[in-house]
Rosetta silent file (secondary structure, phi, psi, omega in degrees, C-alpha in Angstrom):
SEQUENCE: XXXXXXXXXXXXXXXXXXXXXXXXXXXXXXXXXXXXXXXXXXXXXXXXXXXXXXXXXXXXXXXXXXXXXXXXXXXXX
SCORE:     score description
SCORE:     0.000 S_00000001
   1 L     0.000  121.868  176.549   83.728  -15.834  -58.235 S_00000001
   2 L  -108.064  156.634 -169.790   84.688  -18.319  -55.370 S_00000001
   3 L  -110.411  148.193  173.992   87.111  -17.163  -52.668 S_00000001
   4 L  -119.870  140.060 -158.615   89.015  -20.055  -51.323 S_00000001
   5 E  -113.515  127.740 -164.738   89.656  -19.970  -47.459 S_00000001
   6 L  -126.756   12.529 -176.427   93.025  -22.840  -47.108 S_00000001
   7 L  -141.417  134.861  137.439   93.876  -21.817  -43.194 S_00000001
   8 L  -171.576 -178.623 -163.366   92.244  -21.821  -39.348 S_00000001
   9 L  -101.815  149.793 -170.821   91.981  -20.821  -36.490 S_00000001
  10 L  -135.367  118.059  176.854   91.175  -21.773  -32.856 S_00000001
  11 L   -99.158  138.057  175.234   90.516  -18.945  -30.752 S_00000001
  12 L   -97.929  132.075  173.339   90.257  -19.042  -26.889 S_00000001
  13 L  -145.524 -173.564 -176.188   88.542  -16.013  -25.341 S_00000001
  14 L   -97.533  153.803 -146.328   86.258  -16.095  -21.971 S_00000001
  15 H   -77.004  -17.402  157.950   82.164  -17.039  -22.214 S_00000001
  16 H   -51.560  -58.499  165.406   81.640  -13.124  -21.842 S_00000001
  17 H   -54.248  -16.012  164.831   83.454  -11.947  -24.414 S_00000001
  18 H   -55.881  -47.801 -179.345   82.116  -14.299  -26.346 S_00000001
  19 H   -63.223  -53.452 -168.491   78.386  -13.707  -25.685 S_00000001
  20 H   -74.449   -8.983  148.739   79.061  -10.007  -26.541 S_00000001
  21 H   -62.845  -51.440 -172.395   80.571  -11.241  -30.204 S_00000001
  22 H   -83.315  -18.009  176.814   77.496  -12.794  -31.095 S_00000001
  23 H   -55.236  -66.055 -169.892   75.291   -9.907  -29.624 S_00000001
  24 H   -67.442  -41.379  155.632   77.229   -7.859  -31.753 S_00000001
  25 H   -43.414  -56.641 -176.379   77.495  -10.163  -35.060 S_00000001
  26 H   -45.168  -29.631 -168.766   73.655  -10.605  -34.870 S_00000001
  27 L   -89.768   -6.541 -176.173   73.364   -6.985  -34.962 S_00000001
  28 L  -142.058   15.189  176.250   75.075   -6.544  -38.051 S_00000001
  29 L    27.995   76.912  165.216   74.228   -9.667  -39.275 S_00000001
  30 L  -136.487  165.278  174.146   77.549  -11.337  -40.198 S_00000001
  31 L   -92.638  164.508 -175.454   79.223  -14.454  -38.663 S_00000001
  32 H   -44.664  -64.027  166.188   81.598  -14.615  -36.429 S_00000001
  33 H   -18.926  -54.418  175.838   84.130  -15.538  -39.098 S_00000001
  34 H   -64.939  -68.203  177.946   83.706  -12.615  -40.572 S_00000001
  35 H   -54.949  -22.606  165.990   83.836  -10.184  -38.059 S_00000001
  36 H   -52.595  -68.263 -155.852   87.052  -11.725  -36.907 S_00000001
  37 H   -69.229  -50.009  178.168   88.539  -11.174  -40.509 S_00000001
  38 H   -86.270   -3.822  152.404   87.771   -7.700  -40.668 S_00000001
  39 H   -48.121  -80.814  169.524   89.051   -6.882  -37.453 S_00000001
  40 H   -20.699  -36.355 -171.864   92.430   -8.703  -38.676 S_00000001
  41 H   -80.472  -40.930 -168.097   92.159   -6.621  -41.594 S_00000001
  42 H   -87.311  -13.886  140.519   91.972   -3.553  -40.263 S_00000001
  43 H   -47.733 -111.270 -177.868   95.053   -4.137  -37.788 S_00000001
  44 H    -4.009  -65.520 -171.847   97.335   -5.239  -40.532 S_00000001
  45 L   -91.783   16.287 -176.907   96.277   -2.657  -43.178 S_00000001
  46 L    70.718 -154.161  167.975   95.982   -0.205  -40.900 S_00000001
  47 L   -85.273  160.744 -176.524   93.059    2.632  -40.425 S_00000001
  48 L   -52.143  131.855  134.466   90.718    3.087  -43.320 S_00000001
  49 L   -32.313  147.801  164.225   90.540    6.026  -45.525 S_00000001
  50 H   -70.741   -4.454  159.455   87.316    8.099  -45.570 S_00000001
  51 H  -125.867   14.619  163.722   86.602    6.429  -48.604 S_00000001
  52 H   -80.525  -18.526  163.041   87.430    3.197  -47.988 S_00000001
  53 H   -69.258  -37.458 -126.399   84.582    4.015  -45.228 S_00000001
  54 H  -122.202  -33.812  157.645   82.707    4.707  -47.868 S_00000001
  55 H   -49.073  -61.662  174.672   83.489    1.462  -49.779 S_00000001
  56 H   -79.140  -47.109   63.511   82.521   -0.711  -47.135 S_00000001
  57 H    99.565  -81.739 -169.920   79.833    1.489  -45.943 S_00000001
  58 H   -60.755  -28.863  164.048   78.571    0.607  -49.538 S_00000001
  59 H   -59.107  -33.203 -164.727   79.417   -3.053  -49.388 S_00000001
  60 H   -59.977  -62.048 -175.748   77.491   -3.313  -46.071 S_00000001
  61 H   -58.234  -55.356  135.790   74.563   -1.887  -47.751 S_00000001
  62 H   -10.446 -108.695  175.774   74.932   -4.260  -50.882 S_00000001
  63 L   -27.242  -15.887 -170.114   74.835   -7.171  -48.678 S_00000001
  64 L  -103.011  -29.178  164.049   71.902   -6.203  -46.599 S_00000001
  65 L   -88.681    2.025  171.922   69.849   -6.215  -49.891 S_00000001
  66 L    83.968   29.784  176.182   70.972   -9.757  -50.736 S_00000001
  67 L   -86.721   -7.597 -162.426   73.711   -8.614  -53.014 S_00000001
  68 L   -77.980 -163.494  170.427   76.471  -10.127  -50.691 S_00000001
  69 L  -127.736  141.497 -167.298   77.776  -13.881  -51.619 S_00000001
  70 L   -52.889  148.525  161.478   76.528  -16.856  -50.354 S_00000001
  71 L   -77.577    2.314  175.860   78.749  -18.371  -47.901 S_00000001
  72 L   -91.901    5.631  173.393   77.724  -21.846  -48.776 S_00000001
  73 L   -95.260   11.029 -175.739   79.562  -21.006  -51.885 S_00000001
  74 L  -120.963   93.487 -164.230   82.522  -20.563  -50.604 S_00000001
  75 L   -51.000  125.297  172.743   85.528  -22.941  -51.063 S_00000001
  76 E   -96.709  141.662 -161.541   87.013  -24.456  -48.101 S_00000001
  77 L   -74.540    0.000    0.000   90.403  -25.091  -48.048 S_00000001
């Protein structure tokens, strides 16, 4: 299944906050992109359920075992 991404964005933030985004991507080993998007998500749709914790929880897990989908597979818009 390809997800097609049609919009972006150009963010400004300062070379700290910045640093401490990639500390923290690295650590959970997603891009930047990503972690942006689920931020975004979780504003919008508000806070999670405990088992929508438990859903990503389980995606997270998924993905860490090389179940996730490639991103070079992933149609740009």
């Amino acid at each position: 299944m390809a997800v097609t991404m049609n919009k972006e964005l150009l963010i400004r933030m300062p070379s700290s906050l910045y640093r401490e985004t990639v500390k923290l991507c690295r650590k959970r080993y997603i891009s930047i992109s990503s972690f942006i998007r689920e931020l975004l998500m979780e504003q919008v749709e508000g806070s999670l359920t405990s088992e929508e914790d438990k859903i990503v929880a389980e995606g997270e897990r998924q993905y860490l075992k090389g179940k996730g989908a490639n991103w070079r597979k992933v149609r740009r818009g």
